[in-house]
N, C-alpha and C positions, 0 to 999 in steps of 0.2 A: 535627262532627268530620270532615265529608268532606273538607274539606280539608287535613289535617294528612296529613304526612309518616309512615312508620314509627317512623324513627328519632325523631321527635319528640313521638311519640306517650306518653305515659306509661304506666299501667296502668289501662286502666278494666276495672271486674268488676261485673257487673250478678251481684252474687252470689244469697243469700239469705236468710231469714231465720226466722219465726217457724215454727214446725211443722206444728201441726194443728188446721184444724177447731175451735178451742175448746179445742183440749186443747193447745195449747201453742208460738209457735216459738223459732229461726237459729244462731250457732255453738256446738256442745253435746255434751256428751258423757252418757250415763245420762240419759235423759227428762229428770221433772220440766221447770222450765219451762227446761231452757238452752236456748238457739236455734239454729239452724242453721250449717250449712257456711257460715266468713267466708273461702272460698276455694272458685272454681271449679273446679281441677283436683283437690281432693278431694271437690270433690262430687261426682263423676263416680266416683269409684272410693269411695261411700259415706263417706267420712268417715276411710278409711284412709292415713294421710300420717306418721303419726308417725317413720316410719322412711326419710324421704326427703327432700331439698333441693331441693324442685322451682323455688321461686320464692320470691317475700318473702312471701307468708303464713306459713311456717315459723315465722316470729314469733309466735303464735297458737300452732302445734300444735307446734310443738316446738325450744324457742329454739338448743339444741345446733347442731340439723341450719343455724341459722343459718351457723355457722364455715365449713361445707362448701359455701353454696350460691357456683356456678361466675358466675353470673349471676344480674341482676334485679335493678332499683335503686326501682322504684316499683310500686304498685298503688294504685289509687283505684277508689273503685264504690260503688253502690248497688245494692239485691236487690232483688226480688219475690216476695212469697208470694201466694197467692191462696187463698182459705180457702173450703170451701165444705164441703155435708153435714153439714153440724153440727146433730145432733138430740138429741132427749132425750123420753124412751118412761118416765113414771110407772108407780111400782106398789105395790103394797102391801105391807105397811104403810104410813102415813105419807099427808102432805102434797099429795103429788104422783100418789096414785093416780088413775089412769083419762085422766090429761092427760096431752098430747104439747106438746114446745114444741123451736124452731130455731132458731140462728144467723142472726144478718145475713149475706151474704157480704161479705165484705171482704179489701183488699189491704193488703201491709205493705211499706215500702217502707227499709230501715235504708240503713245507710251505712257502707263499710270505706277506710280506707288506711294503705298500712303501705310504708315508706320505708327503706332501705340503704345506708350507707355505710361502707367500706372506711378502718378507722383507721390501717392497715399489711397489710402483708405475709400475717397469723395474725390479725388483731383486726378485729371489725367490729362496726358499733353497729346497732339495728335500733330503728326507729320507729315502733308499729301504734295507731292508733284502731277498735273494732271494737265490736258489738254482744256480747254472752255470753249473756248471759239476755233471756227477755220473754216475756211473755204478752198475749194481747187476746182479750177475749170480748164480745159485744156479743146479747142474749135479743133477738129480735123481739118483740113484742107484749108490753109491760112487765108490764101492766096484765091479763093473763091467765094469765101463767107463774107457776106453783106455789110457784118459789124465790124469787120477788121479793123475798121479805125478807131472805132471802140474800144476794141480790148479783142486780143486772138486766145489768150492764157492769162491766168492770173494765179495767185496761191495767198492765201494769209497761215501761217504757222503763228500760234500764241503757247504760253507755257508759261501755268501758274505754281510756284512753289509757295506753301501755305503750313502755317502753325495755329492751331490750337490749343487754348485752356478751356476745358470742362468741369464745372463743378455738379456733382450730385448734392441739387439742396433739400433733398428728402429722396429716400429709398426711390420715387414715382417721380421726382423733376427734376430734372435735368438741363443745363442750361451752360451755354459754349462760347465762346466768341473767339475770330482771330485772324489774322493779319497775312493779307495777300500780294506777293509781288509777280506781278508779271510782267513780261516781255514779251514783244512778237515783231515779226517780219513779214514783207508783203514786194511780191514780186509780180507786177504787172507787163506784158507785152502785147504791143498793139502796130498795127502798120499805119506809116506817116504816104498821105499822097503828095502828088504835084501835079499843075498841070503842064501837058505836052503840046505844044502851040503848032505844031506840024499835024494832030489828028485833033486838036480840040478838044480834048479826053481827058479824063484824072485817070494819074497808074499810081502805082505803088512804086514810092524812088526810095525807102527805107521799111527798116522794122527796129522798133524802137523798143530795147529793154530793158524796165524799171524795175531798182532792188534798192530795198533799203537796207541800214544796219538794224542788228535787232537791237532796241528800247525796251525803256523799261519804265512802269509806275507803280503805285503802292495804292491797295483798297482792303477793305475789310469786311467781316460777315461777322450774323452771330443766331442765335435761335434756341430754342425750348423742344424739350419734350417733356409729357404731361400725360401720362397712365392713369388712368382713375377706374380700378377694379380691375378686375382681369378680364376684361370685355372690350375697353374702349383704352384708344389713345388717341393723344392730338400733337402736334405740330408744328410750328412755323419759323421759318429763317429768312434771312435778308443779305443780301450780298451787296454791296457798295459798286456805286460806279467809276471808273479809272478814264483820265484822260492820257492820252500818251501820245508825244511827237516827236517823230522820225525824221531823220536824215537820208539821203544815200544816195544815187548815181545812177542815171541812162547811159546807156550805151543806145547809139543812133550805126546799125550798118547796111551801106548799099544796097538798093535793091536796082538793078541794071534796068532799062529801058528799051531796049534795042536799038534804042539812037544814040551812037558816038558823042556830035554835038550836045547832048543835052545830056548827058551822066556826066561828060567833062566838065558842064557851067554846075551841074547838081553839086559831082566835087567840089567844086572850087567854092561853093557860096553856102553849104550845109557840115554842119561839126562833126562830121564821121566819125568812127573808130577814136573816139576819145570819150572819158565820162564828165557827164554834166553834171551838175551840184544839183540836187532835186530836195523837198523837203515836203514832210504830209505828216498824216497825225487821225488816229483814232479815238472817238468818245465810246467807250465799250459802254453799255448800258448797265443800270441797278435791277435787283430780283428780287421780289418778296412772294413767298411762296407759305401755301398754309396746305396742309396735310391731316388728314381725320382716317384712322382705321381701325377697324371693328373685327373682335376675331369672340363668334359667340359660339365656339368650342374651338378642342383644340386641335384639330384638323383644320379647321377652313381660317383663313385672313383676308380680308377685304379691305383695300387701301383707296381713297379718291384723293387725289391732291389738285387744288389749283394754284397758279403761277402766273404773275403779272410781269414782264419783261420791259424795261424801262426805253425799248430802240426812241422814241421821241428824241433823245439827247444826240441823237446819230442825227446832223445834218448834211452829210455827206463825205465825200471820200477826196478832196482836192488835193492835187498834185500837181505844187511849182517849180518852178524852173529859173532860180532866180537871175542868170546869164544867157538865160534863152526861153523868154515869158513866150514865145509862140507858142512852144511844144506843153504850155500849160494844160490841163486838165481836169475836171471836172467828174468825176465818176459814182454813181449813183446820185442820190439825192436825199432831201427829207423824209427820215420815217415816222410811223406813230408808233405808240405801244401796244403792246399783241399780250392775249390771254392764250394761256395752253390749259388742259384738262388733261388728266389722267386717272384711269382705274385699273388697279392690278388686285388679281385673287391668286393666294396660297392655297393648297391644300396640302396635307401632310398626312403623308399615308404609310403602310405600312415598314419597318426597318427604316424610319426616319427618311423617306424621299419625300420632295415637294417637288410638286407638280406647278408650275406658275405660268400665268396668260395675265395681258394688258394691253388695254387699248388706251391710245392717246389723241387728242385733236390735236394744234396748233393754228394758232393765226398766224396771219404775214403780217409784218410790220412796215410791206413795203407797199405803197402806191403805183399806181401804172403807171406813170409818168417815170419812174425809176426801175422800172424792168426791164433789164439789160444782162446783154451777155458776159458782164464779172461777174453778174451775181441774180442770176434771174431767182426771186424767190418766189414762193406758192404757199396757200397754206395746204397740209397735209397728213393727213391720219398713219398711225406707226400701228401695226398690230405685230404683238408676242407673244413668246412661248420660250417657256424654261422648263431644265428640270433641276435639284439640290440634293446630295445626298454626304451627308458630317462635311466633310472637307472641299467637294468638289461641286463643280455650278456649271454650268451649261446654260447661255442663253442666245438668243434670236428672235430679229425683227427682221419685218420687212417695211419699206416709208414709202408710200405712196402718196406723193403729193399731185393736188391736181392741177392740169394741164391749164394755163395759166397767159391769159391774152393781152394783149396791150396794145393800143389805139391811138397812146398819146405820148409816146417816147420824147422824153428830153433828148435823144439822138436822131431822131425820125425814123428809128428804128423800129417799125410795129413789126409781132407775128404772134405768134403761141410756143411754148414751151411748156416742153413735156419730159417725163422720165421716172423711175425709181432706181432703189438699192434696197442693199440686203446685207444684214451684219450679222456676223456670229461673234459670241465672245465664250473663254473659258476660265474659269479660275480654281486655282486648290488656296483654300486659306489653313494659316497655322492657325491651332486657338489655344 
């Protein structure tokens, strides 16, 4: 890219994406597993955008504020998360007493663009592909971790592709709505026991690995923005909830014993090395999010948003086996709905740079009874820092969620889980 011009530069955004540690990333509102900021300049000021047209991400956090934005006809980018700390401290009762077991570390790397064009005067259409939800978890040492039968690794990859109509119905509101398809994939692996009648012990006679095909469903958004003076603005959008059910296929392969006899009868009476018909299905939650910010000159901006995330609809994660209901499963459980906060401040200093910080809360929307190692979540505070100058953005958080215990595992799996991450993102936009 060194050699391209400004003007000819599009928008790239090394945004971000998945969360934390194991517990979850990229663009997201209310934990659970939604992902991160699909926009650099709100990453910078926390996640607080809903009440601003800063650029074409508006598409994403709030199609309204589309009608209004002055400028910005493209954004392109991929993120970085970088995942690391990710432990897990056993305890009793249960499974997992007296063991410790860790994360891989790993990187995530999604990818956003979202595109505008001007259909008149008051009308504009908006374009956005973006990441919403995902997870990846990855146990080191398979064959020693407690939860193995649980879950050893998992991943959810989703990808929304979305359209927008905005209309400007006064110079100061703005008002959007439109239409969301998405798809996603979810690859679970976990080890299958047996028992060994020669030591009276459960070993591990498989490892069993779950992929679906990517699916797809259809949801929709829409939302307002509302200027009143040059001091205050307001806010609020609403994203639809999508059901969507998946197909796809286990593979079951050996895991040896050290006894002859008994990998022989294991052979002979379990479906190795062939795939099994599986089917599951995700209820992705609804969003209504309200946003208010104040900018009482014209250096400083002050944004609060809050966000209701609908996980109640998420009763869990089940995965059957319609020619082999043994290997059926059950993974996480009932959530509730989770409130997030967020506050970001601008200020705008000299030769047009901005300085931007935000801080955000999140709730969990998951219960102790459903914190497990596919998806241990927590709630967790993001703090950021950005900086802006015409065309380029620079932003970064760090997510620190807290270290998060459980007593009453649907798995009998009790301990503590702990971790963070650290995202940077970069973008040059056209305007």
């Amino acid at each position: 890219m060194s050699g391209m011009t400004r003007p000819k530069i599009a928008t790239l955004s090394l945004a971000a994406a998945l969360w934390a540690a194991g517990l979850a990333p990229a663009p997201g509102w209310g934990s659970g597993f939604s992902a991160t900021e699909p926009g650099v300049k709100a990453m910078g000021l926390g996640g607080a955008f809903t009440a601003q047209a800063a650029d074409p991400t508006v598409i994403f956090y709030n199609p309204g504020a589309l009608a209004l934005l002055p400028k910005g006809k493209l954004t392109v980018g991929v993120g970085a998360l970088y995942l690391n700390e990710s432990q897990f401290q056993g305890t009793s009762p249960g499974i997992g007493a007296g063991t410790a077991a860790e994360q891989e570390v790993g990187l995530t790397v999604p990818a956003q663009i979202y595109a505008v064009k001007a259909l008149g005067p008051k009308l504009k259409l908006g374009l956005g592909v973006y990441t919403p939800y995902a997870f990846k978890t990855d146990w080191a040492d398979p064959a020693a971790f407690a939860g193995r039968y649980v879950t050893t690794s998992s991943e959810l990859r989703t990808f929304d592709a979305k359209s927008v109509l905005a209309l400007q119905v006064t110079p100061n509101f703005g008002f959007g709505a439109g239409v969301i398809y998405r798809t996603f994939d979810l690859a679970v692996g976990r080890r299958v026991p047996g028992f060994n009648p020669n030591t009276g012990e459960i070993q591990d006679i498989g490892s069993l690995a779950m992929q679906t095909d990517f699916e797809s469903g259809i949801g929709w958004d829409a939302g307002f923005l509302h200027r009143i003076g040059k001091g205050f603005a307001w806010g609020a959008s609403y994203r639809s909830p999508i059901d969507i059910d998946s197909v796809g296929a286990g593979r079951l392969t050996q895991i040896l014993t050290g006894d002859a006899q008994i990998d022989a009868l294991n052979r002979a009476t379990l479906p190795y090395d062939v795939d099994l018909p599986l089917a599951t299905g995700i209820s992705f939650p609804d969003t209504a999010t309200l946003g208010i910010a104040i900018t009482p000159s014209e250096m400083l901006l002050v944004e609060v948003d809050v966000a209701q995330t609908g996980w109640s609809r998420f009763e869990g994660l089940a995965v059957d086996f319609p020619t082999r209901p043994a290997f059926d499963q059950t993974l996480q459980g009932a959530w509730e709905d989770a409130l997030s906060y967020r506050l970001g401040v601008q200020l705008t200093m000299g030769k047009g740079v901005q300085l931007r910080f935000g801080y955000a809360f999140e709730e969990s929307p998951q219960p102790d009874a459903s914190v497990a190692p596919l998806f241990p979540d927590a709630e967790r505070s993001i703090f950021s820092a950005g900086i802006g100058r015409d065309w380029l953005d620079v932003g970064f958080q760090f997510i620190s969620p807290a270290s998060r215990t459980t007593l009453t595992n649907a798995d009998n799996l009790n301990g503590t889980y702990s971790g963070n991450s650290y995202l940077l993102g970069f973008s040059i936009t056209k305007k």
